[in-house]
C-alpha positions, -999 to 999 in steps of 0.1 A, spaced: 21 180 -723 47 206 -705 74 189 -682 55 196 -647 24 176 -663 47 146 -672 62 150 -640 27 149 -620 17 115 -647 50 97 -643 58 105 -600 81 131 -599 114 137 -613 145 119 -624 159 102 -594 200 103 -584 212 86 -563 213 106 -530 238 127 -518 254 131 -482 226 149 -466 203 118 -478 186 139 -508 186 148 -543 182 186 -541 145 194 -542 130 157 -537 143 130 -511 153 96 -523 129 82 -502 97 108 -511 67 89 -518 50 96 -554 18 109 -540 34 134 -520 59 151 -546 24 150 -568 4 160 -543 32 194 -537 33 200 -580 -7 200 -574 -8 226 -549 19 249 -572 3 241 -603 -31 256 -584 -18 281 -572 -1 294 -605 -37 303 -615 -62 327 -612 -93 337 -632 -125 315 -629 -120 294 -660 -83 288 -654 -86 280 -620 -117 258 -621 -94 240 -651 -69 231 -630 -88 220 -605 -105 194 -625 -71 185 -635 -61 179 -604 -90 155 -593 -81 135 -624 -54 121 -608 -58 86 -603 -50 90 -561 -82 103 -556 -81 109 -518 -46 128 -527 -59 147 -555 -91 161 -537 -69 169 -506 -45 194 -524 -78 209 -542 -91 215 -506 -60 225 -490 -66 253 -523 -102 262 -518 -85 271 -485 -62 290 -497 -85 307 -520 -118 311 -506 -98 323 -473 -85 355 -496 -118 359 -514 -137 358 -485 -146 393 -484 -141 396 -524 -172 404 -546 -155 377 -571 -161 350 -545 -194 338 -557 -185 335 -594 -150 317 -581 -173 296 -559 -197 286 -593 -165 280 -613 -147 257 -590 -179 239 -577 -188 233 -612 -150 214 -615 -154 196 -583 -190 177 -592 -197 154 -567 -162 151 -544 -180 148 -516 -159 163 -490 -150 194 -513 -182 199 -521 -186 203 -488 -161 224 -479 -170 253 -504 -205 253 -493 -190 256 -460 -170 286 -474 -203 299 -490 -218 298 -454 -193 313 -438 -189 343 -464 -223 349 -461 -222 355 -423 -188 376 -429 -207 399 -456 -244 402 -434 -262 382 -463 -287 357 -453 -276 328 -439 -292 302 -415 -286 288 -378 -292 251 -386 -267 252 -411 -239 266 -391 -249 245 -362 -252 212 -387 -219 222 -402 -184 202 -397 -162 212 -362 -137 226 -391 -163 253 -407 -175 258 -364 -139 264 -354 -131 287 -382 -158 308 -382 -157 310 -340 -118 320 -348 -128 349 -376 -162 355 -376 -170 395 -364 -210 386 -368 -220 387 -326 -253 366 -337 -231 339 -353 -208 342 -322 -236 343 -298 -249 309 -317 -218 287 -315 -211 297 -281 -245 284 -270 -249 255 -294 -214 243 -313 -206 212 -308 -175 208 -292 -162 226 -266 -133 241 -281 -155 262 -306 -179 267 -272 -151 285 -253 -137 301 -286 -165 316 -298 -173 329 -259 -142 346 -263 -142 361 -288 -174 377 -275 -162 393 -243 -130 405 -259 -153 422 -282 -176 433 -258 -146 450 -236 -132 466 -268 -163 480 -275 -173 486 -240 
């Protein structure tokens, strides 16, 4: 086991007592556990690429025995991730890999089919209506926000459901249409 494993297992590093400022250097006196391991997480993901590494770490992380921590740092990766791969022909193995590591984690399950859906609306593969209009006010928002697909547009801005998306996805539409116009 490398130091930044025993560090994740055992809550963080060596504290000292604090210093003027109220703080040890990197970690505060006062920094819960969870959220110094919940940080190491995030690097440790990041510090990987490659479908086997990746989808390694990530059931590393979810092993963690804060399990509402550990799946929130490998969400706040997908992310990360799927967010820089959304146009990438790699995304669909990455997408296999990492839902293979997540199992059944619920919401992060969740969340990468969301990022399936919306990568198939970015790339003009098939995709359905009742899924984007069944899907969470995160995935709406995000794809009324980045989406360049006028049918998926078109769709939230008639039948999101909240507002927000509504107006956003509107928007989005007639600044299009007067670029283009």
């Amino acid at each position: 086991m490398g130091r930044s494993e025993h560090q994740i297992r055992h809550g963080g590093p060596e504290r000292r007592p604090a210093g003027i400022d109220g703080t040890t250097g990197a970690v505060a006196v006062n920094t819960p556990p969870e959220h110094w391991r919940y940080a190491r997480h995030l690097e440790s993901l990041a510090a990987v690429s490659g479908q086997p590494a990746e989808a390694e770490a990530v059931a590393a992380v979810l092993r963690d025995p804060d399990l509402v921590m550990a799946e929130s740092a490998v969400v706040t990766h997908l992310d990360r991730r799927a967010a820089g791969l959304l146009a990438d022909e790699a995304f669909p193995a990455w997408a296999q890999a990492v839902g293979a590591a997540i199992g059944g984690r619920t919401f992060a399950a969740r969340r990468l089919r969301e990022w399936t859906l919306l990568k198939a609306v970015t790339r003009g593969e098939p995709w359905s209506a009742a899924e984007l209009l069944a899907a969470s006010d995160w995935c709406q928002g995000t794809a009324a926000r980045s989406l360049h697909a006028d049918d998926a547009l078109r769709l939230l801005a008639e039948g999101a459901r909240t507002r927000r998306v509504r107006n956003a996805a509107a928007q989005r539409l007639l600044r299009r249409a007067a670029v283009g116009a």
